[in-house]
N, C-alpha and C positions, 0 to 999 in steps of 0.2 A: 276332276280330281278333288275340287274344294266340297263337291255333296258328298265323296263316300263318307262311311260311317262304319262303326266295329257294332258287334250285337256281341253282348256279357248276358251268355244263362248260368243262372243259379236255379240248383237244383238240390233239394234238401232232401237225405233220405230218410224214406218212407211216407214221402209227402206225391200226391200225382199229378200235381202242378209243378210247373215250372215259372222260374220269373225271367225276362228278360229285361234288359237294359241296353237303346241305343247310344252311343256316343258319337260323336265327330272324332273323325282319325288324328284334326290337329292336339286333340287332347293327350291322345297318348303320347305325343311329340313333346307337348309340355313336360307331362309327365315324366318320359324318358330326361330332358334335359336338367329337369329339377332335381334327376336322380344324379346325374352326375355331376353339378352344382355341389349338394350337399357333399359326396362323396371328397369332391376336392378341398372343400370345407373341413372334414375332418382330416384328413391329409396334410394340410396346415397347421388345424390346428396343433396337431403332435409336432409338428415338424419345427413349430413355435416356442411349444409349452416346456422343453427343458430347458432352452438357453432363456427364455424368463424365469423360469423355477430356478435356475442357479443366484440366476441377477439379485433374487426375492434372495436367496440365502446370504448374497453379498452383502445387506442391506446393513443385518445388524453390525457388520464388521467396521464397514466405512460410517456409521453412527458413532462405533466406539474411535475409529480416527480421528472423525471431527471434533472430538469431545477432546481427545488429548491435544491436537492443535491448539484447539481454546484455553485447557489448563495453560501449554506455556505458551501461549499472548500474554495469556494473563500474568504470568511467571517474569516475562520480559518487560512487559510494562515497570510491574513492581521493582522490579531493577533498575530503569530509567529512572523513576519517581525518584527513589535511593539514592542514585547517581547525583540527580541536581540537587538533593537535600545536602550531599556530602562536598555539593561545589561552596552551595552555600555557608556552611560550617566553616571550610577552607577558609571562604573571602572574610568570614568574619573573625579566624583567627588571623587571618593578613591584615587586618583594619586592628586589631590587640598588639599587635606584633610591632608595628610600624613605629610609633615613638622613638626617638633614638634615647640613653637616659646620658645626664650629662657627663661626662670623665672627671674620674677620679682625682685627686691634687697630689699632688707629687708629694714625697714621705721629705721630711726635713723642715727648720725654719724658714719662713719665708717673710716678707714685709708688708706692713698694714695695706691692702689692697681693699678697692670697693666688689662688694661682692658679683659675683659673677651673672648676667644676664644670662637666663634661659630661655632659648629659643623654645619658639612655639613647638608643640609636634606634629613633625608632619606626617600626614595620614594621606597615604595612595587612594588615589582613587581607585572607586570597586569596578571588577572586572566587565562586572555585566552590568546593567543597566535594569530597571525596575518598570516595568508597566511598558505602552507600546513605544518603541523605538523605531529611529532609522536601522536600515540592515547595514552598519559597523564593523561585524565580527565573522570573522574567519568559521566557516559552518562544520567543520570538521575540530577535532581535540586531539588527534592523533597525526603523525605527519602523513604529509599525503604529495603527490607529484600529478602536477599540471599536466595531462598529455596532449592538452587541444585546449586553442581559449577561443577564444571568441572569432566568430567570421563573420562580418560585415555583409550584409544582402546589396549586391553589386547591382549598380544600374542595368546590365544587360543579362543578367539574371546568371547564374551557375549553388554552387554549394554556399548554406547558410548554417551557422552555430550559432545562438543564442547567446548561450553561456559559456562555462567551461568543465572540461571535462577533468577528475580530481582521482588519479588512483590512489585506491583506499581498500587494506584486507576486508574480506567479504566479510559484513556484521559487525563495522564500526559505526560509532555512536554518531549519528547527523545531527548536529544542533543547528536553532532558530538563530538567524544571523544579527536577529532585532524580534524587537517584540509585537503582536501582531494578534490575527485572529485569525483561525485557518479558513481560508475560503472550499477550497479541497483538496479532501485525504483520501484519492481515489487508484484507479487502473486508467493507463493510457496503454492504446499501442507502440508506440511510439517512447513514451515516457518512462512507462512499465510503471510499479508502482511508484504514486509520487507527491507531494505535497506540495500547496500551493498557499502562500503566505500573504496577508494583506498588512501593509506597515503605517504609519501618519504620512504623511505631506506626498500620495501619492505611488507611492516603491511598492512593489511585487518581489517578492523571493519564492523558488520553484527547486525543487529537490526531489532529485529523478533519478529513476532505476533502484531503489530501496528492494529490499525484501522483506521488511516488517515494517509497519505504519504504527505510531506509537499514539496519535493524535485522532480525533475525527471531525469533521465536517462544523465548523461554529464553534470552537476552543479556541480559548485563551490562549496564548503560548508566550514566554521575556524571553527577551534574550540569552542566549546560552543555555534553555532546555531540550534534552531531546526525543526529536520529533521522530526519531525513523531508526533506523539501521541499515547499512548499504549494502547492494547487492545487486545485480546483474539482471535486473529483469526488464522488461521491456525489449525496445532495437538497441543491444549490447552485446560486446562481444566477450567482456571482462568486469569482473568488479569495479567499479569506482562511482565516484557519485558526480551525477549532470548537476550543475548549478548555474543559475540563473537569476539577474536582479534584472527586474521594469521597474520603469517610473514612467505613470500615466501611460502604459499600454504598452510603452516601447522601448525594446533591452539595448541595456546599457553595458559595456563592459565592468564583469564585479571587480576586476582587480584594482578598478581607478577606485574604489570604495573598501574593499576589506582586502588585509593583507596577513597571510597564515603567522599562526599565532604559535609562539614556545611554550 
């Protein structure tokens, strides 16, 4: 079976020769199979070519998505910035504010008296703190309710919490609990989006399940700016925002440290 062979005459007319040509029979086997190779080839490729040809039409739509998502980051940012400018303003009308002035003297004669001592004024200390701090302050500005604090990792192992769990309506203002430097403003699975704060003498602050990140990777951040907006993402089943203080590696419960603020 492997010597037969096909014979191809070509014959041209008005020509009185003929040509032939032998082949081996595996060639036409080739042959045949190449044919139906390509054939399925094209059969794909149609079979392909609309549901990529829609995809290609999709392309400029989700361009023009992304481009408005970016406008308002950017819109939200600037409102942040905004926010802590107008905290600022605030504490420095409370630091104006604060002097008491002395009382008036009562209407009528009165008798040669030494004039009255004026006390010093006293001036409140400002809310926040300047450059990096400990984490002090309450990371929320709006009220919010503890629904889980912290779980202790048990010697023989079961459920652990970290931190604690703070409900908060979805797209309230997450502020820096102290001043610091972000180490990361990323995606966790677990975490969902979240920040991760470096403070002096040691402390870590972590701010989990956001839906906008307002910070990135190596910024500055004081106390009382904010870093985020809270939201549900990540392993959540609800809005609120996970929060988290370490020191030197190993969490602490936050509430012996910051206590929610009026």
């Amino acid at each position: 079976m492997s010597g037969r062979r096909v014979t191809v005459v070509i014959h041209v007319d008005g020509d009185l020769a003929s040509r032939q040509y032998r082949l081996p029979l595996w060639v036409f086997d080739v042959g045949r199979w190449g044919a139906v190779v390509v054939v399925l080839l094209v059969v794909l490729f149609f079979a392909f070519a609309e549901p990529l040809a829609q995809a290609a039409a999709r392309v400029p739509g989700l361009e023009r998505e992304v481009a408005r998502l970016d406008e308002e980051n950017a819109r939200v940012a600037r409102l942040a910035t905004e926010l802590n400018h107008a905290e600022a303003h605030y504490q420095e009308l409370r630091d104006l504010l604060s002097p008491r002035a002395p009382t008036a003297p009562l209407p009528g004669p009165e008798p040669m008296r030494a004039p009255p001592v004026v006390a010093s004024p006293v001036v409140s200390p400002p809310r926040y703190e300047t450059g990096p701090s400990a984490p002090t302050h309450w990371p929320l500005a709006v009220a919010g309710f503890v629904t889980r604090g912290q779980v202790a990792r048990p010697d023989s192992g079961g459920e652990t919490h970290a931190g604690i769990d703070i409900a908060v309506p979805l797209g309230s203002a997450v502020r820096a609990a102290g001043g610091g430097l972000v180490e990361t403003a990323g995606m966790d699975s677990a975490y969902g989006l979240y920040v991760l704060v470096r403070h002096p003498n040691g402390y870590e602050t972590l701010y989990g399940h956001a839906s906008r990140l307002l910070v990135h990777d190596g910024d500055s951040v004081t106390a009382g700016q904010v870093i985020a907006l809270s939201g549900n993402s990540g392993r959540s089943t609800a809005p609120h925002l996970h929060f988290e203080i370490r020191r030197d590696g190993a969490a602490i419960d936050p509430l012996t440290l910051v206590a929610q603020e009026n």
